[in-house]
C-alpha positions as YAML, in Angstrom:
chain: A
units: angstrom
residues:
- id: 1
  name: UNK
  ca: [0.00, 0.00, 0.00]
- id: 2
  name: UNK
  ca: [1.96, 2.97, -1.06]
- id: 3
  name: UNK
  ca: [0.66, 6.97, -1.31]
- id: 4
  name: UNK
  ca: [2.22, 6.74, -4.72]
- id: 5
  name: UNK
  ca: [-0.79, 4.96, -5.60]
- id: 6
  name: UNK
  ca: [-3.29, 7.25, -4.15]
- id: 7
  name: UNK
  ca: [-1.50, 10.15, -5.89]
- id: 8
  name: UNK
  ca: [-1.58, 8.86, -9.17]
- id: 9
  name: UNK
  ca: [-5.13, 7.55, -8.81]
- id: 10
  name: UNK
  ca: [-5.84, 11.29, -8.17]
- id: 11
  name: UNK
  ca: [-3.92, 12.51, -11.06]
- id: 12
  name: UNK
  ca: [-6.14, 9.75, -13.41]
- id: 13
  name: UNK
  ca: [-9.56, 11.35, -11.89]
- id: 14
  name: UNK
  ca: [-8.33, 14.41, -12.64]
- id: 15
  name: UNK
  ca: [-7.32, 13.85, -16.11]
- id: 16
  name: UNK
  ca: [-3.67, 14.97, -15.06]
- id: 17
  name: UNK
  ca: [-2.24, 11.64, -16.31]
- id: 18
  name: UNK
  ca: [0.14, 11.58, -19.34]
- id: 19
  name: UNK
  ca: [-0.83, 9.15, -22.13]
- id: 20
  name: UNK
  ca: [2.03, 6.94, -21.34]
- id: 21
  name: UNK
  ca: [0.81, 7.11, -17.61]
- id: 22
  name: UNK
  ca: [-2.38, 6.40, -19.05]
- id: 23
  name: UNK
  ca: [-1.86, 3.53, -20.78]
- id: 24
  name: UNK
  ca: [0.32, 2.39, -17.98]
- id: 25
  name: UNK
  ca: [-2.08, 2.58, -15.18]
- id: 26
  name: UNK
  ca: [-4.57, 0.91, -17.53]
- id: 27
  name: UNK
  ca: [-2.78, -2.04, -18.17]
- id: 28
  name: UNK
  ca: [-2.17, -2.21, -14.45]
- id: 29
  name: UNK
  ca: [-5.79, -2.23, -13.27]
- id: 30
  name: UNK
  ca: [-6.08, -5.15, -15.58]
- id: 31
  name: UNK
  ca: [-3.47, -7.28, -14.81]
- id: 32
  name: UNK
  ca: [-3.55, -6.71, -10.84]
- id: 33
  name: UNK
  ca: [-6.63, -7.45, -8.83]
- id: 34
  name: UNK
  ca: [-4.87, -5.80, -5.24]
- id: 35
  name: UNK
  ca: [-4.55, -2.38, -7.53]
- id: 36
  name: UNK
  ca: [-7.66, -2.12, -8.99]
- id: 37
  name: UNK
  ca: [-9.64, -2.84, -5.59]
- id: 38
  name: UNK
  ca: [-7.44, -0.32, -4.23]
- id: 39
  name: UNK
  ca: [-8.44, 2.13, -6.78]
- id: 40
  name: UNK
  ca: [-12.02, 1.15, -6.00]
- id: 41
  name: UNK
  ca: [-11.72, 1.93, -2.65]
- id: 42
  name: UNK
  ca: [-9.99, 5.04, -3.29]
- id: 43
  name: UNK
  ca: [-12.73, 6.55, -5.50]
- id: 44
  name: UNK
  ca: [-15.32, 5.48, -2.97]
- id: 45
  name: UNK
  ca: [-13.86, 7.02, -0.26]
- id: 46
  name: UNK
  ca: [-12.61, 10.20, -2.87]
- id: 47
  name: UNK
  ca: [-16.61, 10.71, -3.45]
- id: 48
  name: UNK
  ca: [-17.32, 10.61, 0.02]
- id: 49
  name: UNK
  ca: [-14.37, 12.99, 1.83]
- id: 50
  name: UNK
  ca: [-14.14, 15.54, -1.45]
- id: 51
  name: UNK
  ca: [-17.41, 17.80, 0.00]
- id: 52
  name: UNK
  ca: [-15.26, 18.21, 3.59]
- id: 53
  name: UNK
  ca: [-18.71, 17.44, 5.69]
- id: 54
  name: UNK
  ca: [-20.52, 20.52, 4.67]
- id: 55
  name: UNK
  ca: [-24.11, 18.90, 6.22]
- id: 56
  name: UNK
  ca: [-25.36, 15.76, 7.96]
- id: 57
  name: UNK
  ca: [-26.16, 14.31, 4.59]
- id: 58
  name: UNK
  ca: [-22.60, 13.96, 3.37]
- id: 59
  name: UNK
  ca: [-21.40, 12.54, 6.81]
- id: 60
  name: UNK
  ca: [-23.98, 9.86, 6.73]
- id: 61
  name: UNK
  ca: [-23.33, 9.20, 2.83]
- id: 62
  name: UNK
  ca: [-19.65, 8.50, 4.46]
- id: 63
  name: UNK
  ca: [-20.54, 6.31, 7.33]
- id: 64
  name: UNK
  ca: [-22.79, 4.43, 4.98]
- id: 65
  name: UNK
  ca: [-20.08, 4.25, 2.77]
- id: 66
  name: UNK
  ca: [-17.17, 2.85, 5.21]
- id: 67
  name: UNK
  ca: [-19.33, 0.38, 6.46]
- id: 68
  name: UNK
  ca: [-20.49, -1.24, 3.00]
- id: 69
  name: UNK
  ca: [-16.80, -0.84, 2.31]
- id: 70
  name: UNK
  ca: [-16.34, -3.10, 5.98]
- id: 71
  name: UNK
  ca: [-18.42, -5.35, 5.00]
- id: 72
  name: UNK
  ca: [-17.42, -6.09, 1.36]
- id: 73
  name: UNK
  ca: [-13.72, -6.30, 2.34]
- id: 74
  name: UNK
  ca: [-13.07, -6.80, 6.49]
- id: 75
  name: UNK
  ca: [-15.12, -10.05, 6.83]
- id: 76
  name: UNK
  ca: [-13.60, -12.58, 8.69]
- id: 77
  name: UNK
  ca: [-12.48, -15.77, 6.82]
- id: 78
  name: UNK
  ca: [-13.56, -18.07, 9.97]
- id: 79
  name: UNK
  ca: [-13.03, -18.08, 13.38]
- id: 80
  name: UNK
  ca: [-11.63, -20.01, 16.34]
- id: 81
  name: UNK
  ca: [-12.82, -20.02, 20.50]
- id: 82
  name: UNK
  ca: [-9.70, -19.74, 22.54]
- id: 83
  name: UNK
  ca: [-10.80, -19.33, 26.51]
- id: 84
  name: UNK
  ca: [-14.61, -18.77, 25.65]
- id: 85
  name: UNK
  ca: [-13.97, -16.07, 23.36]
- id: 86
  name: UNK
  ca: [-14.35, -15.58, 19.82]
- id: 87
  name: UNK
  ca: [-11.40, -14.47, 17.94]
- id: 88
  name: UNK
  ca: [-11.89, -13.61, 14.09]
- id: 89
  name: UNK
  ca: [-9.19, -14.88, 11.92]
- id: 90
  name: UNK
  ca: [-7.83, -12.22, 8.66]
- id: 91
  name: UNK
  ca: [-5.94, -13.07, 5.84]
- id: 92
  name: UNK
  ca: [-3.11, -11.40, 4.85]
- id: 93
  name: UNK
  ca: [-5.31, -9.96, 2.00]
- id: 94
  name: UNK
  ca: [-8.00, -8.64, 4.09]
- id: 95
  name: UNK
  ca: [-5.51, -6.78, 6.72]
- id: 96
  name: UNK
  ca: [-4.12, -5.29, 3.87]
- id: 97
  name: UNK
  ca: [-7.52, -3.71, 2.64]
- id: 98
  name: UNK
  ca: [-8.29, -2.61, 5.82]
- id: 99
  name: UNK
  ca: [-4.72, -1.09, 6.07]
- id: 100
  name: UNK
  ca: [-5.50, 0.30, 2.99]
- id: 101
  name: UNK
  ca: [-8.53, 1.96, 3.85]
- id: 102
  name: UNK
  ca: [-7.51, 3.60, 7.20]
- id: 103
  name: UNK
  ca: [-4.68, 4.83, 5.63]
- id: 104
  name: UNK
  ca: [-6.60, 6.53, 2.46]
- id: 105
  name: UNK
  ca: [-9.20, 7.75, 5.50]
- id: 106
  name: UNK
  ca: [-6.19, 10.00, 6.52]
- id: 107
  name: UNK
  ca: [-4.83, 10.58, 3.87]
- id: 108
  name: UNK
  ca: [-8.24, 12.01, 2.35]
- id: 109
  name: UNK
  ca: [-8.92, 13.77, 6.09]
- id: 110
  name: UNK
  ca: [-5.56, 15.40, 5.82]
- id: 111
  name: UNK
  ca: [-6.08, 16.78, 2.25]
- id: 112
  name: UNK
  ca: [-9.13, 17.94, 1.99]
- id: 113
  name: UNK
  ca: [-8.46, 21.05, 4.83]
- id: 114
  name: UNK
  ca: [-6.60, 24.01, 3.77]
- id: 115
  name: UNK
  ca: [-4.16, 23.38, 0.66]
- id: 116
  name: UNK
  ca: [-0.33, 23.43, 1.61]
- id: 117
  name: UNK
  ca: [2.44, 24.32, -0.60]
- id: 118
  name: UNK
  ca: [3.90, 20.83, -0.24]
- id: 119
  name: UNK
  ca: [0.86, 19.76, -2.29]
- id: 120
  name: UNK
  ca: [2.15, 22.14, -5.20]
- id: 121
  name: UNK
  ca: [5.52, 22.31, -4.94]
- id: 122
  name: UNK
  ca: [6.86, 20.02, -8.13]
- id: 123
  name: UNK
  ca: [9.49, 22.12, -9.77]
- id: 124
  name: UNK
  ca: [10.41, 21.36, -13.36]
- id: 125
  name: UNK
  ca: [14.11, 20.28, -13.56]
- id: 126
  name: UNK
  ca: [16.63, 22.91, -14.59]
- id: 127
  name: UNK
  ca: [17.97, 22.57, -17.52]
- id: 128
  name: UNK
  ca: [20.04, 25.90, -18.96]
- id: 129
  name: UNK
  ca: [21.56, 25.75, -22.05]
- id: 130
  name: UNK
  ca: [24.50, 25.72, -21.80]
- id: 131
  name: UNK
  ca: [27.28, 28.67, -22.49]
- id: 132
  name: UNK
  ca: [31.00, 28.04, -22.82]
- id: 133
  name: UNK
  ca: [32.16, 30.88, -20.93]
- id: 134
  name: UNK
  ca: [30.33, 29.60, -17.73]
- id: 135
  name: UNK
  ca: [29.16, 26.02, -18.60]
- id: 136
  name: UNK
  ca: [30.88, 25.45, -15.32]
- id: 137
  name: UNK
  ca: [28.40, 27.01, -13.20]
- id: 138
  name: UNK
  ca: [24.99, 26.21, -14.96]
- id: 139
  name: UNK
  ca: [26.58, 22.44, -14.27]
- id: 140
  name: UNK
  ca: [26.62, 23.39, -10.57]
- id: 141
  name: UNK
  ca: [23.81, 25.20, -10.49]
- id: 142
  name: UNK
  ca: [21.27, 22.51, -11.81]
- id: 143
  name: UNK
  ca: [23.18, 19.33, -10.09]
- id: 144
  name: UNK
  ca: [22.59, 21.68, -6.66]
- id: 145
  name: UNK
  ca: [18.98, 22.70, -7.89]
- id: 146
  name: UNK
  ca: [18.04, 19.01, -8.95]
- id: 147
  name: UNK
  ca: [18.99, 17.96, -5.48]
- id: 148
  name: UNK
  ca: [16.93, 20.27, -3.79]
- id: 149
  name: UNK
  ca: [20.14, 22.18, -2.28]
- id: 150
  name: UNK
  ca: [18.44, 25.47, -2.78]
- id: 151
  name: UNK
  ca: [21.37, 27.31, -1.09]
- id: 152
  name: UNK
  ca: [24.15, 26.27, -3.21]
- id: 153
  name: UNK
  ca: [21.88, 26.44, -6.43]
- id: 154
  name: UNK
  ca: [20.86, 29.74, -5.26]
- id: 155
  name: UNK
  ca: [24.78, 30.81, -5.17]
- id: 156
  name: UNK
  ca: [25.55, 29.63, -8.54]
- id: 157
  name: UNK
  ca: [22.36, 31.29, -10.23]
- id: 158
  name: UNK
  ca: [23.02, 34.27, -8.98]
- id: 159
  name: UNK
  ca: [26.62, 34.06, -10.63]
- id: 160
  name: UNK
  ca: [25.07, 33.44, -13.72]
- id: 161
  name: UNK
  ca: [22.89, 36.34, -13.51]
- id: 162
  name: UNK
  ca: [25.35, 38.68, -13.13]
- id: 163
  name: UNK
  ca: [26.50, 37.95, -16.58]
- id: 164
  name: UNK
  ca: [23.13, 37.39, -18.28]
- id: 165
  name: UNK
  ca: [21.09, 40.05, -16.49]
- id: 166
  name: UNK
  ca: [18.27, 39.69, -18.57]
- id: 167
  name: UNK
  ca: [17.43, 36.02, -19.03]
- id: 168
  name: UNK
  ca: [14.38, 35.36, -17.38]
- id: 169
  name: UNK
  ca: [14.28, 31.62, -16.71]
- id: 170
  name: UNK
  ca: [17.89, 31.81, -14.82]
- id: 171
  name: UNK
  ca: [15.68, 34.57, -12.65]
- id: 172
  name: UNK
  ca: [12.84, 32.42, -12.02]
- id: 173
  name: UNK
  ca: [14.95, 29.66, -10.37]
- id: 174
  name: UNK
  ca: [16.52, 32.18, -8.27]
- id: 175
  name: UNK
  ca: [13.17, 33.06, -7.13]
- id: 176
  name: UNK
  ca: [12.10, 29.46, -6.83]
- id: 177
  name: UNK
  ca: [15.21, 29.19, -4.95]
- id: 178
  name: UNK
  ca: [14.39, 31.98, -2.39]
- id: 179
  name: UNK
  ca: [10.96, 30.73, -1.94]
- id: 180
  name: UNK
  ca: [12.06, 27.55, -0.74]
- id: 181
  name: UNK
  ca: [14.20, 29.31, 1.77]
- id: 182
  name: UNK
  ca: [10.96, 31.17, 3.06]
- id: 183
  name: UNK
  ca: [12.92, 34.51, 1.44]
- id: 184
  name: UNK
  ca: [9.72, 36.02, 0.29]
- id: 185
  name: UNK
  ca: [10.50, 39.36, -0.43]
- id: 186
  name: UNK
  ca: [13.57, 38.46, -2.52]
- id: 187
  name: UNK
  ca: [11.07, 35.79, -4.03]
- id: 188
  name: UNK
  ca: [7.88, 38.04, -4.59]
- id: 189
  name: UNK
  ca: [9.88, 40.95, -6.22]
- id: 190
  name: UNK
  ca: [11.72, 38.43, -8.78]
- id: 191
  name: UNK
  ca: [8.16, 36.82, -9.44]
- id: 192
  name: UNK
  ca: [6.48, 39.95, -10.10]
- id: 193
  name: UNK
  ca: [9.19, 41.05, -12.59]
- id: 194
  name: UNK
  ca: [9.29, 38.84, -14.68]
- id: 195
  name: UNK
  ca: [5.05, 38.23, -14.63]
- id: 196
  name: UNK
  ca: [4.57, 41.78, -15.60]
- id: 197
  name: UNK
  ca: [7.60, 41.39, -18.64]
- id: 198
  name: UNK
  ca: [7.19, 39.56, -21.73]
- id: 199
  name: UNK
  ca: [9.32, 36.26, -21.73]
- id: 200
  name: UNK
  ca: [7.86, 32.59, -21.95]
- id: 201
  name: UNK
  ca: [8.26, 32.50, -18.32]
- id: 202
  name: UNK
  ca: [5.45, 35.24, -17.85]
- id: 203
  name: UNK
  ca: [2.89, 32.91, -16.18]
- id: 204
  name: UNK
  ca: [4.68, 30.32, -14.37]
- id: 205
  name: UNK
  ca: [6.27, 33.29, -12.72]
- id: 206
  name: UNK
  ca: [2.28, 34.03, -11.66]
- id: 207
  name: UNK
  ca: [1.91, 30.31, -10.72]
- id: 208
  name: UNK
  ca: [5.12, 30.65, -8.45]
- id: 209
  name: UNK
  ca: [3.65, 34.14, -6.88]
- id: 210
  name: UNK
  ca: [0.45, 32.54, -5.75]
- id: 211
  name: UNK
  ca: [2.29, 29.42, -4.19]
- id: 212
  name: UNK
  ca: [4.62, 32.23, -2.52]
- id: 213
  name: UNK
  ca: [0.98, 33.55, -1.24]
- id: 214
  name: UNK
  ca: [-0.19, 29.66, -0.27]
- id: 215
  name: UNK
  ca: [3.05, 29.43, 1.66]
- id: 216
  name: UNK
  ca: [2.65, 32.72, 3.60]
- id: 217
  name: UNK
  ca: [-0.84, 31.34, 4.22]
- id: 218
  name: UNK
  ca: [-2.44, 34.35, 2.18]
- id: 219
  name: UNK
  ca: [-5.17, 32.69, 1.13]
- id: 220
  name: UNK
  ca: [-7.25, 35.58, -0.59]
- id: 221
  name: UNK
  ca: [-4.33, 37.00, -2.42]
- id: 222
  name: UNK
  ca: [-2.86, 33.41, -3.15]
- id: 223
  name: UNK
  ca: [-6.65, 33.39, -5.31]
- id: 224
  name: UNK
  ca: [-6.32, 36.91, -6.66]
- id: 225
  name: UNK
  ca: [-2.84, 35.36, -8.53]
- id: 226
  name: UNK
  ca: [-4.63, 32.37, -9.71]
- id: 227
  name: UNK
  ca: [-7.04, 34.16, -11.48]
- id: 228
  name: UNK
  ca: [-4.78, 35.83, -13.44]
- id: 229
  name: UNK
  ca: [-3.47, 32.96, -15.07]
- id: 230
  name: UNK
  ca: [-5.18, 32.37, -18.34]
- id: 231
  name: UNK
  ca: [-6.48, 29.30, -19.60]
- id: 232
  name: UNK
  ca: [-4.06, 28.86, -22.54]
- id: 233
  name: UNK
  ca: [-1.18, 28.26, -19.75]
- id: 234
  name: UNK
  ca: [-0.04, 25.37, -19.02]
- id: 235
  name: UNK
  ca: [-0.01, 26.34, -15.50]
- id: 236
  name: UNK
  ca: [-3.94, 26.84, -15.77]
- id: 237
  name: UNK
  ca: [-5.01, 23.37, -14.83]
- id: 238
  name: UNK
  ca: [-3.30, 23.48, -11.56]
- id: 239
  name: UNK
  ca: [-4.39, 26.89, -10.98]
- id: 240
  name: UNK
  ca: [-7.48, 25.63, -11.21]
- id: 241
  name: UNK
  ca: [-7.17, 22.61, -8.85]
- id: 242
  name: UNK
  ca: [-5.49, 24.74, -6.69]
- id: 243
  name: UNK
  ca: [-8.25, 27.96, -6.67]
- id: 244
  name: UNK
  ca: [-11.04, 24.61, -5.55]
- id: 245
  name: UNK
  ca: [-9.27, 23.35, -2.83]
- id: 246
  name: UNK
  ca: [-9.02, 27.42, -1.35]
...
């Protein structure tokens, strides 16, 4: 039972899945009988949690739920008297399930408050071309980056930038850099340069602004961002998912 699973069986429901991914997780919910009644659980209990108990209807639809779900899959196989008692006897199997569904219980309970930035936080890798004179540094830069050592990377971009002042992307890593290091004014200001220029970088530099907000917990403004991001991004999607979960 891995959270691997219940991520990417939230990334098929949301049409997030790439068609190799696709075909992938497909072929997998034919071929193995554990994963797809995993997956079945999953988008019972995904239909359930997703309203967040706004009334007494949707908690009942849950405990109804659960408890068809307990009696599908946590039935004992048979069971044995030891010292007047009767002790119910699981297979390995049916632990498993029920493993699997207290697990996706929290899982669901602990995703469905406020969004975090954890939950949006996948960088692209960097990848700079690179330039003779400093090939060097963008080397050390995007190992460091890659690795999630935000200082170092943070040290070598801003070598690079003193000798390419106006390439954007090198700026938006630097700002990506100083977000992860909760440096939000260094972040904010880079982020808002380059959203309000003209490079290819113009809306992920939005995107990064609003997780800046999320981060700092500024919820409104974190949707003020979000709304600014047009559809024709490819940020837009997660903008979206994001802007439901505020």
């Amino acid at each position: 039972m891995s959270e691997d699973n219940y991520i990417t069986f939230d990334k098929y429901l949301n049409n997030e899945l790439s068609d190799l991914e696709l075909t992938s997780f497909k072929e997998q919910l034919k071929s193995d009988i554990d994963f797809k009644q995993e997956f079945e659980i999953y988008k019972a209990l995904e239909a359930s949690l997703s309203s967040k108990f706004e009334n007494e209807e949707e908690e009942k639809a849950l405990k109804t739920t659960l408890s068809k779900l307990g009696s599908k899959y946590l039935k004992p196989e048979n069971t044995i008297k030891k010292k007047g008692k009767l002790i119910s006897l699981f297979s390995n199997k049916q632990f498993m399930v029920a493993a699997s569904i207290a697990l996706l219980i929290g899982f669901f309970i602990f995703n469905n408050g406020e969004p975090v930035y954890s939950d949006f936080s996948s960088h692209n890798s960097l990848e700079l071309v690179v330039r003779s004179d400093n090939s060097e540094t963008i080397i050390k830069a995007q190992e460091a980056f890659n690795s999630k050592n935000y200082e170092v990377a943070l040290e070598q971009l801003t070598v690079l930038s003193e000798t390419n002042k106006n390439d954007a992307e090198i700026e938006l890593y630097k700002g990506i850099c100083f977000l992860e290091l909760n440096n939000y004014v260094e972040a904010d200001q880079i982020f808002d340069a380059i959203s309000s220029g003209k490079s290819t970088f113009v809306h992920t530099a939005s995107w990064y602004k609003a997780l800046s907000m999320l981060k700092q917990e500024q919820f409104e403004a974190c949707k003020y961002v979000l709304q600014t991001i047009p559809e024709s991004a490819d940020e837009y999607k997660q903008a979206k998912k994001l802007l439901k979960k505020l």
